[in-house]
C-alpha positions in Angstrom: 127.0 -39.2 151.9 128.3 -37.9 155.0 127.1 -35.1 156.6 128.8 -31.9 158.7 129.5 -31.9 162.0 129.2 -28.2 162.3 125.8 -27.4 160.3 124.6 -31.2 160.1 123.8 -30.4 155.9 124.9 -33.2 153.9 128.2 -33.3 152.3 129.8 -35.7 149.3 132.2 -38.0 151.2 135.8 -36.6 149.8 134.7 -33.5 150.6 137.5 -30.8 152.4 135.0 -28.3 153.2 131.3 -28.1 153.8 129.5 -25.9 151.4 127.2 -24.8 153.5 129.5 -23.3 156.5 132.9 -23.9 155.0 134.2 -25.9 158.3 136.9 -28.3 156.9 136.0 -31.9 156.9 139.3 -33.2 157.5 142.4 -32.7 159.5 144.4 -32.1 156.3 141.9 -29.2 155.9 142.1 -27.8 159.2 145.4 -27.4 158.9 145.2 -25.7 155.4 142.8 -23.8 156.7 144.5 -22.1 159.9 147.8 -21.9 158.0 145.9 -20.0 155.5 144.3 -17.5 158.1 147.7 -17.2 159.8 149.1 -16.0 156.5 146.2 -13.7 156.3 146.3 -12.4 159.9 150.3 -11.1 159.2 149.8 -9.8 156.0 146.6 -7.3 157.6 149.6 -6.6 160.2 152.4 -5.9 158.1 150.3 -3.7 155.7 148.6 -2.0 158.7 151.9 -1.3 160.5 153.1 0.0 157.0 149.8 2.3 156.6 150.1 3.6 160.0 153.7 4.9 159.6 154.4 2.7 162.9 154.0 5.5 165.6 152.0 8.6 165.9 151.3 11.1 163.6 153.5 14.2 165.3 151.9 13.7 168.6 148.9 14.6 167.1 147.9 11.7 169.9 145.2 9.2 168.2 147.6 6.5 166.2 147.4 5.7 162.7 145.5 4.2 160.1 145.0 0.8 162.1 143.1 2.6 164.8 142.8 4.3 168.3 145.8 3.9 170.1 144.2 3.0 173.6 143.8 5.2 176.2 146.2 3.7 178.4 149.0 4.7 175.9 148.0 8.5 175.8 149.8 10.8 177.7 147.8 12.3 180.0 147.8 15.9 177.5 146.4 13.6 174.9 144.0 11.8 177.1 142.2 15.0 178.0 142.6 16.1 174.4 140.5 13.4 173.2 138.0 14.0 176.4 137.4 17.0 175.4 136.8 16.3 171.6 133.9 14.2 172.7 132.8 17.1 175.0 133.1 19.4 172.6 131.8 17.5 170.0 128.5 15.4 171.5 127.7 19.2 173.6 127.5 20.8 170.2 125.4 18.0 168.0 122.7 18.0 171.3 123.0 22.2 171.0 122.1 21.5 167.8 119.6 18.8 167.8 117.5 21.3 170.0 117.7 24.0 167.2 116.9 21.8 164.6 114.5 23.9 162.4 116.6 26.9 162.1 119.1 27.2 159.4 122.4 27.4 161.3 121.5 23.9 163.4 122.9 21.8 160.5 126.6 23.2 160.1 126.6 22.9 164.3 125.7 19.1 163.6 128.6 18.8 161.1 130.7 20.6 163.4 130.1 18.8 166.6 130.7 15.5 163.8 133.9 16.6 163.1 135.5 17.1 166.0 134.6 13.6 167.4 137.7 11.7 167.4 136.7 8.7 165.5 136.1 10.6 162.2 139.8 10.6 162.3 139.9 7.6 161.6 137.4 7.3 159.2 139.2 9.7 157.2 142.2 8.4 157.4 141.5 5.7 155.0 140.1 7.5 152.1 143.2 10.5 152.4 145.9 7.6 153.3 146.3 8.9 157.0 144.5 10.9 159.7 143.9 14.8 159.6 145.8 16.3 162.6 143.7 17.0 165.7 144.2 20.9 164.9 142.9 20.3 161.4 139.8 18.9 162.7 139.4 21.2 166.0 140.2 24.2 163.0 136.9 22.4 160.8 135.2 22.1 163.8 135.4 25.7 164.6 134.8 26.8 161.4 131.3 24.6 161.1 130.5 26.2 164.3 131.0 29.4 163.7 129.1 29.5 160.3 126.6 27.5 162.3 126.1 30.2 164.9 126.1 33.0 162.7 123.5 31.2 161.0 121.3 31.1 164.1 121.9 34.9 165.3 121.1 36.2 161.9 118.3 34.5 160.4 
């Protein structure tokens, strides 16, 4: 018996693969192996790209179902868009956080969740693409104002 380079466990000798870590034991393997992660790597690409609709969603500004676009990318409207989602939203969840025993503290925690820019993108895998930045800033408000009603009135 031979053993693995990789994890040092023992291996039978016309062994591919370890069993232990999966490292390939020959260059035959190797081979198989990256080919086989290359075919994987374009596949996640092509079916992102085709997810994502390839561009923006209506300048809504944050990319498609593959992720952020980076911030270099933005325009500079949609840079402080995003900026002042995070404002917006991290400002209202600390708010809240300080009210915490009082009713209307919750729906400003859900709120300031909502507006945050990367729940776009969580959504957008469940619903098949991102909400639009106005559907989330239009929740956010919503949460909000529910939240602070809450906390004037009770």
């Amino acid at each position: 018996m031979k053993t693995c380079p990789r994890c040092e466990s023992s291996i039978d000798d016309e062994a591919r693969y370890c069993v232990d870590c999966g490292a390939p034991q020959t260059e035959a393997a190797a081979e198989e192996l990256d080919e086989y992660v290359q075919r994987q790597a374009q596949q996640v690409a092509a079916d992102s790209g085709a997810a994502g609709g390839g561009g923006t969603d209506g300048g809504s500004g944050d990319g498609g179902v593959a992720g952020f676009v980076p911030t270099e990318e933005l325009t500079d409207r949609e840079q402080l868009w995003r900026r002042g989602c995070y404002v917006a939203g991290y400002g209202t969840i600390v708010v809240a956080l300080t009210l915490v025993p009082q009713a209307g503290a919750f729906l400003l925690v859900l709120g300031g969740i909502a507006i945050l820019p990367p729940v776009r993108r969580l959504t957008a895998e469940p619903l098949g693409s991102p909400l639009k930045r106005e559907v989330m800033a239009g929740l956010y408000a919503i949460l909000a104002l529910l939240g602070a009603v809450l906390l004037f009135v009770l």
